[in-house]
C-alpha positions, 0 to 999 in steps of 0.5 A: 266301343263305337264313337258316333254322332246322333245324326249317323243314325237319325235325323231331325227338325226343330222350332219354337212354341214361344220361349220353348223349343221342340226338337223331333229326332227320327230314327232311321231303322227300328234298330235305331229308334230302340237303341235311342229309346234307351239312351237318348234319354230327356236327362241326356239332351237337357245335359247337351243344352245346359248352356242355354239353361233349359228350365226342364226338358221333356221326351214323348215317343211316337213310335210309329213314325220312329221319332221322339219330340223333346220340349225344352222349356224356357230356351229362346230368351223370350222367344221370336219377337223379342230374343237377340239371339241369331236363332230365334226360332230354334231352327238350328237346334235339331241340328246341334244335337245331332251332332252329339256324339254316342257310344255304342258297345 
C-alpha cells in the first residue's frame, strides 16, 4: 500500500461564507478525481476536522472542472468579525487537508 498526501494529486482553495467554510479540492488528472470521488468522502474531511467541531460537512461534485467544494458548517467561532482565531477566514483550510495523508492499494 501507497502512502501520500492529498496535496500529490489535487490542489485546492478555501474561505468563508460567515461561520462556514468551503473548501474546493481539484483533482489533478481524471484518474485522480475518480479515485477522490470514492474515498474523499464529506465523512473522511469531517473525521480530519473534528478538532474545529464542524457541526456537519457536505461534499458537492463539479466533475467538469475535477473538483469537489465541501462546506463545513459551524467551523469559523463566529466567523471574520468576530472570531479570535488567526485564520478567520478559513484561507488556510484547504491547505490542512491537503496535507492529509491517504492510502492507495
Amino acid at each position: 500500500m501507497a502512502r501520500f498526501r492529498l496535496l500529490d494529486i489535487a490542489h485546492g482553495r478555501s474561505g468563508d461564507k460567515g461561520n462556514h467554510a468551503n473548501i474546493a479540492i481539484i483533482a489533478y488528472t481524471e484518474a485522480d478525481f475518480a479515485w477522490l470521488q470514492q474515498h474523499l468522502t464529506a465523512e473522511v474531511v469531517e473525521r480530519y476536522f473534528a478538532p474545529l467541531q464542524p457541526s456537519r460537512v457536505e461534499r458537492y461534485e463539479v466533475p467538469n472542472l475535477r473538483a469537489f467544494n465541501f462546506v463545513l458548517y459551524n467551523v469559523l467561532a463566529g466567523g471574520a468579525s468576530r472570531s479570535l482565531r488567526s485564520d478567520t477566514q478559513g484561507k488556510a483550510l484547504a491547505l490542512a487537508l491537503l496535507q492529509m495523508e491517504l492510502d492507495r492499494a
